[in-house]
C-alpha positions in Angstrom: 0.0 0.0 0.0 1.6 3.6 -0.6 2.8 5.6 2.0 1.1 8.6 1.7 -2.9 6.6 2.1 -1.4 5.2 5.0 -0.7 8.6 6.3 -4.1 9.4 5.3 -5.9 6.7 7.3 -3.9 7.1 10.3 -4.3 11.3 9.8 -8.0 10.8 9.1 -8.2 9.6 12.9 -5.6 11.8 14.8 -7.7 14.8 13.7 -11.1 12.8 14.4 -9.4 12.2 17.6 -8.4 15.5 18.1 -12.2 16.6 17.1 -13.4 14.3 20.1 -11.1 15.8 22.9 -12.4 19.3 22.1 -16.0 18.1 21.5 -15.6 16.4 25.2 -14.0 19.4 26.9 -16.7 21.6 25.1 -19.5 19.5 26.1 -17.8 19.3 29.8 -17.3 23.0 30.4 -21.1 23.8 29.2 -21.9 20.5 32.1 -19.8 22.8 34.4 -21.7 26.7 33.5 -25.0 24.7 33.5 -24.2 23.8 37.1 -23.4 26.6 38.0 -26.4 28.1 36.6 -29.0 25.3 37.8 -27.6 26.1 41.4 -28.0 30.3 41.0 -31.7 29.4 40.0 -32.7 27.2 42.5 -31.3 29.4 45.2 -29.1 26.9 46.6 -26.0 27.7 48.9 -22.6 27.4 47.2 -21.6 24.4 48.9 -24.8 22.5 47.3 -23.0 20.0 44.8 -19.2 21.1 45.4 -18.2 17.7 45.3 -19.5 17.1 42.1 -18.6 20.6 40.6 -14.7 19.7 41.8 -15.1 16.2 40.1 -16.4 18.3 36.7 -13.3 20.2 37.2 -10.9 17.2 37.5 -12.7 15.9 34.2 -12.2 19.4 32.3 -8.5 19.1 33.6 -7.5 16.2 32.4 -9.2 16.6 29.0 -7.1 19.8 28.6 -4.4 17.5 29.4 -5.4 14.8 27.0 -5.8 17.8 24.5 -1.8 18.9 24.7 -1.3 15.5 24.2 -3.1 15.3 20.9 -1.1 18.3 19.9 1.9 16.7 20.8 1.1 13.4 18.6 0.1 16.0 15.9 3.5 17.3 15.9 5.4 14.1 16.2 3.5 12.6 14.0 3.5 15.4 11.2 7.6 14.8 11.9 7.2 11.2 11.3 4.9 11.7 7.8 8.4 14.1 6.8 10.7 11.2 7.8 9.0 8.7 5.4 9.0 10.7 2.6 5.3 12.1 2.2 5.1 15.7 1.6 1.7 15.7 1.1 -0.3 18.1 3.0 -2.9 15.6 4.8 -6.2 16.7 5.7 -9.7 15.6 7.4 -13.4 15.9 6.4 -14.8 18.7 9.0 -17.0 21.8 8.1 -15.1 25.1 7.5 -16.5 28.0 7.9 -17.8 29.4 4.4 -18.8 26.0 3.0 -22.5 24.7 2.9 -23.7 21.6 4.5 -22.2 18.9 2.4 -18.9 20.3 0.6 -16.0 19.2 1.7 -12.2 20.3 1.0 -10.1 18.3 -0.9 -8.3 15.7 1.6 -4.8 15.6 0.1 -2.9 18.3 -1.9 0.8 18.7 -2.5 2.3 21.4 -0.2 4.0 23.9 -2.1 
């Protein structure tokens, strides 16, 4: 099989990977504000669910983590495409702003 659908596949899921993290940290930081919120409305003390806010915050914490981790594979793995000899500019299916519902960009292009 050629090198550079290789590096596809395998770049196909780093950035659905990467999409993931951020969907998971987005997803856990709205838990977090909606928390927050649901205890301002209700007129409950600050110490009402404290335990559980900290244990949101642990979760947001180590997502960031798991996101600079990501980044870091990114990088070494952008290195590692180099080392092999593709110079192709990989890319993944994910909506960009100024596209309709249903374009996508082209996945692989040679980088100039």
């Amino acid at each position: 099989m050629e090198k550079v659908f290789v590096a596809q596949r395998v770049a196909t899921k780093l950035f659905a990977t990467e999409n993931a993290v951020d969907a998971a940290l987005a997803e856990a930081s709205e838990l977090m504000a909606d928390m927050l919120k649901a205890r301002k409305d209700l007129g409950l003390a600050a110490t009402f669910g404290d335990n559980a806010a900290a244990r949101v915050v642990d979760a947001i914490s180590a997502l960031s983590a798991a996101r600079t981790a990501m980044v870091a594979a990114h990088n070494e793995l952008n290195e590692s495409k180099l080392r092999i000899g593709v110079r192709t500019k990989l890319a993944g299916f994910e909506d960009k702003p100024g596209l309709t519902h249903g374009q996508e960009r082209v996945t692989m292009r040679v980088a100039s």
